[in-house]
Structure formats: C-alpha cells, structure tokens
PASEBA-1860 file (N, C-alpha, C; in nm, 3 decimals):
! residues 186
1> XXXXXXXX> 6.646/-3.654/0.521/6.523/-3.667/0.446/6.410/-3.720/0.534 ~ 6.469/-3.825/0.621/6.340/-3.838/0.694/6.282/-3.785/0.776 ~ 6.403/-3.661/0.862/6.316/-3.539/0.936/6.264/-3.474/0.886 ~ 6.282/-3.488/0.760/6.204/-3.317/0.637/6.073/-3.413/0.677 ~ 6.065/-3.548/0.601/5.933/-3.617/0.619/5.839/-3.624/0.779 ~ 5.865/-3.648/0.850/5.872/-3.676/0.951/5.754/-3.483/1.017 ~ 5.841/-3.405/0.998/5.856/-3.267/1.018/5.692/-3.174/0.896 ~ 5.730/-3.239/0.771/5.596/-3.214/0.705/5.463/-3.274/0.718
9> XXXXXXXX> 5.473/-3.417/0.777/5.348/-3.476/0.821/5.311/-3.412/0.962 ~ 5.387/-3.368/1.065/5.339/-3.315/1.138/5.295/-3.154/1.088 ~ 5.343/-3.099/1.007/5.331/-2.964/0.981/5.129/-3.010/0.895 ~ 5.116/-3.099/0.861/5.008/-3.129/0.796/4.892/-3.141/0.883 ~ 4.928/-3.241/0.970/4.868/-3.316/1.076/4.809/-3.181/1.186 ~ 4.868/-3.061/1.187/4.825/-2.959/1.271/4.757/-2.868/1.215 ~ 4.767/-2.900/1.088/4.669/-2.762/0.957/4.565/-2.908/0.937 ~ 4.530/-2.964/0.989/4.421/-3.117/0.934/4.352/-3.087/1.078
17> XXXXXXXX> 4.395/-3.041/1.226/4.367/-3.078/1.372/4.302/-2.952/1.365 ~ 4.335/-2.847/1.334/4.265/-2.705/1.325/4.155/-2.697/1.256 ~ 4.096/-2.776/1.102/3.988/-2.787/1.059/3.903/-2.894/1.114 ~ 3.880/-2.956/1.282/3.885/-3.075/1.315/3.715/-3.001/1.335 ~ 3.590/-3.083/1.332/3.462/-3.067/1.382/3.442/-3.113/1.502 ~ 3.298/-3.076/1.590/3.323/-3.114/1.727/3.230/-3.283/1.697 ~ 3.241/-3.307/1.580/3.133/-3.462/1.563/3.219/-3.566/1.676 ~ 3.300/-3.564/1.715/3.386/-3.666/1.797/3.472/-3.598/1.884
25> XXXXXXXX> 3.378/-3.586/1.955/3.493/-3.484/2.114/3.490/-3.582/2.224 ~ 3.563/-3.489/2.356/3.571/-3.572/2.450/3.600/-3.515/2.512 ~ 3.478/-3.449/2.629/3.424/-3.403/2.745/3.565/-3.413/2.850 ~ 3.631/-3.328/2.885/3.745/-3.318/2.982/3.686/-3.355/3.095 ~ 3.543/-3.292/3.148/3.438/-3.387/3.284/3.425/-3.535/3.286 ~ 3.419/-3.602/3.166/3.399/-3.703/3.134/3.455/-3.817/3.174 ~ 3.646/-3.751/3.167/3.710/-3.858/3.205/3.757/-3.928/3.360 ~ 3.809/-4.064/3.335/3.824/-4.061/3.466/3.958/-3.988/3.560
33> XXXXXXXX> 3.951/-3.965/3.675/4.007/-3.909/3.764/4.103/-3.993/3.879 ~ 4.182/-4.059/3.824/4.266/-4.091/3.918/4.349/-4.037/4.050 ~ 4.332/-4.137/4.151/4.305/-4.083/4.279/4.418/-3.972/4.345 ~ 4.526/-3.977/4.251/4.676/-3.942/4.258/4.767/-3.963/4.186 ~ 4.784/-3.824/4.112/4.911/-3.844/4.007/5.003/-3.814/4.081 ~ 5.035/-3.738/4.212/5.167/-3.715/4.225/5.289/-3.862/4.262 ~ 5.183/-3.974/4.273/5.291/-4.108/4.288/5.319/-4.135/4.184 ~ 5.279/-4.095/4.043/5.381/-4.124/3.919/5.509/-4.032/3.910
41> XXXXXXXX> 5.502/-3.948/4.000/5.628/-3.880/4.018/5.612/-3.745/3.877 ~ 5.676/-3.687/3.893/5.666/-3.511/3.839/5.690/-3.553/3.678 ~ 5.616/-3.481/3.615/5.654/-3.482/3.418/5.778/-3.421/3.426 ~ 5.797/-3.444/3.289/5.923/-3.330/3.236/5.870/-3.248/3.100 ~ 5.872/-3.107/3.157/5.799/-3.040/3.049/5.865/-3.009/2.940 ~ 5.796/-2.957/2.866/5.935/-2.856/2.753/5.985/-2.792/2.726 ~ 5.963/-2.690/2.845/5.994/-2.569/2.885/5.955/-2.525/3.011 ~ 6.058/-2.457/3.069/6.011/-2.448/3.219/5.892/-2.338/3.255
49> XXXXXXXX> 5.876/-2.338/3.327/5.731/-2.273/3.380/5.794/-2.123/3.417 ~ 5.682/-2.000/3.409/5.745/-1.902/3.448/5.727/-1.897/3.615 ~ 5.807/-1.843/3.690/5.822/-1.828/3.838/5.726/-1.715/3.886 ~ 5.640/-1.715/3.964/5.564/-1.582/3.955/5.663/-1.448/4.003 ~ 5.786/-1.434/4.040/5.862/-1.361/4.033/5.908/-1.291/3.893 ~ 5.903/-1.349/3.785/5.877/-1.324/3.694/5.775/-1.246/3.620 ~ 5.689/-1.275/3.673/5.586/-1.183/3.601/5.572/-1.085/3.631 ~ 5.528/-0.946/3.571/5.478/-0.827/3.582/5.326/-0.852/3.658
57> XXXXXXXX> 5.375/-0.707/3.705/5.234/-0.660/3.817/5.042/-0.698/3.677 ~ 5.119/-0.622/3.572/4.986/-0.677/3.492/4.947/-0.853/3.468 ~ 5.123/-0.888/3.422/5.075/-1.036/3.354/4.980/-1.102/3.510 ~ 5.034/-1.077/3.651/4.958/-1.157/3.701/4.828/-1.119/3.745 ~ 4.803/-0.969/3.699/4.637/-0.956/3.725/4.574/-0.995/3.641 ~ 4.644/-1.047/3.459/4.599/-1.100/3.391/4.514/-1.250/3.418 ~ 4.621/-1.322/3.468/4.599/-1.448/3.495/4.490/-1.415/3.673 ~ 4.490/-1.367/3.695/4.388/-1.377/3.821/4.261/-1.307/3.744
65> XXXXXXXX> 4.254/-1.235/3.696/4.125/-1.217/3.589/4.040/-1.333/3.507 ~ 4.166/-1.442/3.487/4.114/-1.550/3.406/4.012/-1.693/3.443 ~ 3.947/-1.675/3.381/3.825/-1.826/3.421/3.841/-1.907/3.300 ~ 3.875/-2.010/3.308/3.928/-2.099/3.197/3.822/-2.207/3.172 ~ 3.780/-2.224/3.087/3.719/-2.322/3.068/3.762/-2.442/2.977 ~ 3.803/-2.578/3.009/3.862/-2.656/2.930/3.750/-2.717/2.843 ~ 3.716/-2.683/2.699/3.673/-2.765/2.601/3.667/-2.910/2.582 ~ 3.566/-2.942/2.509/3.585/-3.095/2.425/3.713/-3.116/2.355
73> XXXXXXXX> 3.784/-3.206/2.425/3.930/-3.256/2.312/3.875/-3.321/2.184 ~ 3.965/-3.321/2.083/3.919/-3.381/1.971/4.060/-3.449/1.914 ~ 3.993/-3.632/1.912/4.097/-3.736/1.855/4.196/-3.781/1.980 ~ 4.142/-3.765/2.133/4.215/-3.865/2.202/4.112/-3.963/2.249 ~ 4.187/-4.065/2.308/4.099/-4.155/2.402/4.045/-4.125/2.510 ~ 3.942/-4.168/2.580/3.923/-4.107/2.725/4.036/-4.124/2.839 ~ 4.111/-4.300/2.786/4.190/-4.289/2.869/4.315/-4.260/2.843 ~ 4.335/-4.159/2.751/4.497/-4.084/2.727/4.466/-3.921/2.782
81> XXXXXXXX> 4.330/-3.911/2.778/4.293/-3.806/2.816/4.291/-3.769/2.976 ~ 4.233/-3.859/2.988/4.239/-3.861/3.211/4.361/-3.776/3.227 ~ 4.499/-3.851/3.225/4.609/-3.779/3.302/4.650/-3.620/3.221 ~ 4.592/-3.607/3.107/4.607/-3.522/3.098/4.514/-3.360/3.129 ~ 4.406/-3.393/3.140/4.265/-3.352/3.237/4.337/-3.339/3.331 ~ 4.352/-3.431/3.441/4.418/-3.411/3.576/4.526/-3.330/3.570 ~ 4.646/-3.309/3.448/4.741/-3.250/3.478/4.735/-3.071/3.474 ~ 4.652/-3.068/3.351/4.597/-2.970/3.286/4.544/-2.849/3.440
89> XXXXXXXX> 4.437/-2.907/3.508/4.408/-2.875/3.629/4.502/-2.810/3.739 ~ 4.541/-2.908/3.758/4.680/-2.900/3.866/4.755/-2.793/3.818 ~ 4.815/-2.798/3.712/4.859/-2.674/3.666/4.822/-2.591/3.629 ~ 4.659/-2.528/3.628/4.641/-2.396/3.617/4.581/-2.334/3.747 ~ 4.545/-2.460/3.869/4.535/-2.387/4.019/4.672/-2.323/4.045 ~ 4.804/-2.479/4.037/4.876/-2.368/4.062/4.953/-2.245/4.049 ~ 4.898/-2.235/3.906/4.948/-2.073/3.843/4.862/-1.984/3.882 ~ 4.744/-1.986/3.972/4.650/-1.910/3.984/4.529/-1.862/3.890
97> XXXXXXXX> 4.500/-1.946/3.802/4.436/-1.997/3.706/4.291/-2.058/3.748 ~ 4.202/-1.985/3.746/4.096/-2.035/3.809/3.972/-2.129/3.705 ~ 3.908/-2.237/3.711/3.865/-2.336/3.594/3.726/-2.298/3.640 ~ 3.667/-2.254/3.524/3.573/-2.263/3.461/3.449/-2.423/3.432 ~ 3.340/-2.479/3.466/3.276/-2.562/3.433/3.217/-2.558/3.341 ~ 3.141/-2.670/3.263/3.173/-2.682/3.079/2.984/-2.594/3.065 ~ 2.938/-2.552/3.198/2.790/-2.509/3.185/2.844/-2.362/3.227 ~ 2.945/-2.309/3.255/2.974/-2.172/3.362/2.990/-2.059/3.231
105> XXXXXXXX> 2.898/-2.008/3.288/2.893/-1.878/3.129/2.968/-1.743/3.213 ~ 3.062/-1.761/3.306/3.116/-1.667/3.307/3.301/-1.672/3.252 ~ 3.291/-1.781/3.182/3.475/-1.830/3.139/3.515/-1.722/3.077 ~ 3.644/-1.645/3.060/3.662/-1.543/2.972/3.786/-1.602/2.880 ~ 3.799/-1.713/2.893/3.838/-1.803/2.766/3.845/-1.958/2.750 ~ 3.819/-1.971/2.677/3.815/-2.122/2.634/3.925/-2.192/2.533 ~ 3.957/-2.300/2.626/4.053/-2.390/2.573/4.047/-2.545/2.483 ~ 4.050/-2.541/2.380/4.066/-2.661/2.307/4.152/-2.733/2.223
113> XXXXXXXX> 4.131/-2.872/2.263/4.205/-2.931/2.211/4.245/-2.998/2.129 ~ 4.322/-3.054/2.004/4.347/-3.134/1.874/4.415/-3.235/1.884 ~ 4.400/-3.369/1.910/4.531/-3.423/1.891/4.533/-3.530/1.772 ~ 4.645/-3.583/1.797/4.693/-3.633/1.680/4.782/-3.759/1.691 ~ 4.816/-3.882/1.642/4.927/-3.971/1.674/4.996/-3.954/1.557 ~ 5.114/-3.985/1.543/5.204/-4.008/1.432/5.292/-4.130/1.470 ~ 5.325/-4.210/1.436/5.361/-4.351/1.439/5.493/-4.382/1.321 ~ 5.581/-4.412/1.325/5.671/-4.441/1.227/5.773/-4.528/1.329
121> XXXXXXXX> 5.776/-4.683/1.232/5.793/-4.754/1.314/5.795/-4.809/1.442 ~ 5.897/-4.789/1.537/5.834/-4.803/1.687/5.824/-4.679/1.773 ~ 5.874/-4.539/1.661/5.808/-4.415/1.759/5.695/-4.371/1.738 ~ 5.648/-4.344/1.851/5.528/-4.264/1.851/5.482/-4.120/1.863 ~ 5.452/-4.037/1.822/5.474/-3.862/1.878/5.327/-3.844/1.885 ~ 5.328/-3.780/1.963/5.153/-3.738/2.026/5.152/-3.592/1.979 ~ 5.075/-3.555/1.882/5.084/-3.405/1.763/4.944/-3.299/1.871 ~ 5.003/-3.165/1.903/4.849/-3.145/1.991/4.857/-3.008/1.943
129> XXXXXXXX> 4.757/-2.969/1.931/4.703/-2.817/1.937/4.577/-2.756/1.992 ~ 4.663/-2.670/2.083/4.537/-2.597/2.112/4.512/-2.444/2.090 ~ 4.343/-2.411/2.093/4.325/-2.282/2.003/4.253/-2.220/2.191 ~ 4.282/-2.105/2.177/4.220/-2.025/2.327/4.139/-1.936/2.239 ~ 4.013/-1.951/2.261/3.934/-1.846/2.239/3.853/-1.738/2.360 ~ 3.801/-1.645/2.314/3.719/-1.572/2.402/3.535/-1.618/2.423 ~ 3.488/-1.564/2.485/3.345/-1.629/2.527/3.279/-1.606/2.368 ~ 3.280/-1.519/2.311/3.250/-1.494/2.166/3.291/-1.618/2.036
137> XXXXXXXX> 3.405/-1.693/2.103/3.438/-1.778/1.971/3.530/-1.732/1.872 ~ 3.594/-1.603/1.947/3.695/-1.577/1.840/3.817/-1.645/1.879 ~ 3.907/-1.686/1.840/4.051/-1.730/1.824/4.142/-1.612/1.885 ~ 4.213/-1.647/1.973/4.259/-1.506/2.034/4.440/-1.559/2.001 ~ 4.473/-1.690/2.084/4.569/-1.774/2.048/4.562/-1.914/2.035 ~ 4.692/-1.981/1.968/4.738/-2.116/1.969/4.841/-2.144/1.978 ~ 4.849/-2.253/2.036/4.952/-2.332/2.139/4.943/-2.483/2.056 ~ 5.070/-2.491/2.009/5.109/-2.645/1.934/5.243/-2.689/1.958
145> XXXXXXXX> 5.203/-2.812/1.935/5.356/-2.850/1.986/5.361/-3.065/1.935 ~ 5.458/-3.147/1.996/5.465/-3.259/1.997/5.504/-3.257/2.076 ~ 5.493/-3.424/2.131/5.589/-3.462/2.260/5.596/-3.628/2.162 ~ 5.723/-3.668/2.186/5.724/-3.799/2.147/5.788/-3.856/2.261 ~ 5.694/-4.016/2.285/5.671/-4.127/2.343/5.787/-4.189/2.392 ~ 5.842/-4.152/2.512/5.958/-4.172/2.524/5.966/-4.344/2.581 ~ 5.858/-4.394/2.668/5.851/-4.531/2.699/5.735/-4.570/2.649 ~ 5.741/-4.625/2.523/5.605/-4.638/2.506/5.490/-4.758/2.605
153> XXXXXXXX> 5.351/-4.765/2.615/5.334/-4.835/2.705/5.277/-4.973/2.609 ~ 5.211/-5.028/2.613/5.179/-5.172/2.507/5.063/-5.130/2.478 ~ 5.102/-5.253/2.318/4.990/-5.165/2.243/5.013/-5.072/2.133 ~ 4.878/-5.053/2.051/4.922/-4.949/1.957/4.887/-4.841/1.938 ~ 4.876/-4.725/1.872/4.748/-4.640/1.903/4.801/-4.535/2.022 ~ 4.673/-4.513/2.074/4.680/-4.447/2.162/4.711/-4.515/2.331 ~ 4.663/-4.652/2.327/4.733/-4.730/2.446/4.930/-4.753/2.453 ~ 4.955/-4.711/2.288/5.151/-4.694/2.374/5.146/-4.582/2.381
161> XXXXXXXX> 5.102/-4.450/2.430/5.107/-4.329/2.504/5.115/-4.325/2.664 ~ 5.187/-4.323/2.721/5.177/-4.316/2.864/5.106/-4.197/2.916 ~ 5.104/-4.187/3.041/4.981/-4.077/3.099/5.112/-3.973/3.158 ~ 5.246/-4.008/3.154/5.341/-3.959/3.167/5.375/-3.822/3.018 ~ 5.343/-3.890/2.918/5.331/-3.794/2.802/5.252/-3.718/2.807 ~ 5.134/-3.734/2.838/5.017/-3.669/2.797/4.995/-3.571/2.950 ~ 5.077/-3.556/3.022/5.120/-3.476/3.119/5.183/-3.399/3.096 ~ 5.273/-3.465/3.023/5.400/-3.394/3.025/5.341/-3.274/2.880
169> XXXXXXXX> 5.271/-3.299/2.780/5.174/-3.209/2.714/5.074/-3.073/2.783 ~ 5.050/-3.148/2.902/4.991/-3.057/3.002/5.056/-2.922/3.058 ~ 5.179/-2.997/3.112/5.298/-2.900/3.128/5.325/-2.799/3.049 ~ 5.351/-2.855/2.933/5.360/-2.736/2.822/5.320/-2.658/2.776 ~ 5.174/-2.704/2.785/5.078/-2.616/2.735/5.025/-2.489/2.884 ~ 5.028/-2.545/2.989/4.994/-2.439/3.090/5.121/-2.324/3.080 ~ 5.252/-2.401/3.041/5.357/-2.318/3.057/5.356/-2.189/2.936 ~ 5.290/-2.228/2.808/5.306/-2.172/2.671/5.188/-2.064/2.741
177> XXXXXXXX> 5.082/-2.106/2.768/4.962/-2.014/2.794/4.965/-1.913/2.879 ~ 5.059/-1.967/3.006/5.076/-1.837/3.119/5.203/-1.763/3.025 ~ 5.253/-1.790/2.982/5.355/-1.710/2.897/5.321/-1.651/2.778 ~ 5.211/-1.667/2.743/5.096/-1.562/2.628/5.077/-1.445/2.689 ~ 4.964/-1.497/2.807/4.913/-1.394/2.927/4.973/-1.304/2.983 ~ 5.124/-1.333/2.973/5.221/-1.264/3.046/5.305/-1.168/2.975 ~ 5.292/-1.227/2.817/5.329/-1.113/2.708/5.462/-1.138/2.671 ~ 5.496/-1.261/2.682/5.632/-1.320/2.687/5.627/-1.442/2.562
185> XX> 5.723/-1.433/2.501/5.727/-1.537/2.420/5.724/-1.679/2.444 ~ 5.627/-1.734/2.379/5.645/-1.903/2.465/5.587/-1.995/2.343
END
C-alpha cells in the first residue's frame, strides 16, 4: 500500500511539473560551475548509455545535426542545479551533442526541465521531467523519471540532495534522449 501511495504521488507530482509556468525558473547559465566534477568520481546512471557502435549511420547524423539548447529549470535550487548543469554538458559533448546558448536562435531543440522533491520520512526522491521541444514550441518528446537520495546530504529540502543525484539525473536523461534520437527505446 505504501508503494501504490508512494507511486501515485509521484504519478501526480509529474502531471502537476508538466502544467509548471516559467514564473520561477532557473537559468542553467546562471548557475555556479564548479571547477571539477570528475574528483567526485563517476555517477551511476539508470541505464547505460548507448555505445556509438551502436548506433545507426542515421541515429548518429541525427545527433550531429543537433544544437541543444538547455532551458530554464523549474522548482530546483541553484545549488542542486550546478552539478547537474555541469553534468548535463559533459554528457552531451560527449555524445556529440553540440549546446546551444540561451540567446542562439539556431537550437533545433530545446530542453526543459521540472523538478520535484518527494520526502517521506527520511527518503528523499528527486521527481524530474523533461519536455524536448522544437524551435517552434512544439513538444516533440519527454523524458521522466526519479532518482532517490541514496546519501542524503544535511538538511532538508533540496540541501539533502547530493550533486551526486542530480548527476546521476543527468546521466539519465542524456542517456533516454540519445536513445529517442536514435529510435530506440529508452
């Protein structure tokens, strides 16, 4: 009963993140940039990444076609946001994923973000969705998911989220997206 519960507040919490307005965003430029994530040592995603051996001759002219532009997040902190900005990055140079700036009118899609906390007793799950649209504003796909808080850090809120989670969100989501692009289920 309490995963049914548990399982419907998040099923809520992502149909609540999708009607979200941009009155309270948060500029992915904005945040800060720490000097080096690779000394926190590698995330663990939620799925592994595709190998570019993997992909078809199209999926990867797909992704070399692509200029990404990362959107205003909506409902994190700036600083839960940093490592995930930074991770977000990192992983779409190295898929060959080229980023887009939040003024560059040549992006041929745009990425945004929803998040969400859910809290029940001392776990925490970080609820995220994101919608990829085209330069037009249409909705092309979405990418949702959780990651729950495996060490939480002190604090409540969004300070027991580690930058380890919100990476490890990063991960997933570059992994779900090159696996859209690629025509593969993800």
């Amino acid at each position: 009963m309490k995963r049914l519960h548990a399982t419907a507040v998040s099923l809520l919490a992502a149909a609540a993140l999708s009607a979200c307005n941009t009155s309270d965003v948060l500029q992915p430029t904005a945040t800060p940039q720490p000097a080096a994530s690779a000394a926190a040592g590698p995330a663990t995603a939620t799925q592994p990444a595709l190998a570019p051996a993997q992909l078809s001759a199209e999926a990867k002219a797909a992704i070399a076609r692509m200029r990404l532009q990362i959107a205003p997040m909506v409902g994190t902190t700036v600083e839960a946001a940093g490592p995930l900005t930074e991770q977000l990055n990192l992983r779409a140079r190295e898929r060959g994923i080229q980023l887009a700036g939040s003024t560059d009118s040549n992006a041929t899609h745009v990425l945004k973000g929803y998040f969400s906390l859910l809290s029940e007793g001392k776990d925490t799950t970080v609820i995220y969705v994101w919608d990829v649209y085209d330069p037009a504003g249409n909705r092309l796909h979405r990418i949702n998911g959780q990651q729950k808080v495996e060490q939480p850090g002190s604090g409540e809120g969004w300070a027991a989220v580690p930058p380890q989670t919100m990476q490890a969100i990063a991960d997933a989501t570059m992994n779900q997206l090159v696996a859209w692009l690629a025509g593969t289920p993800g």
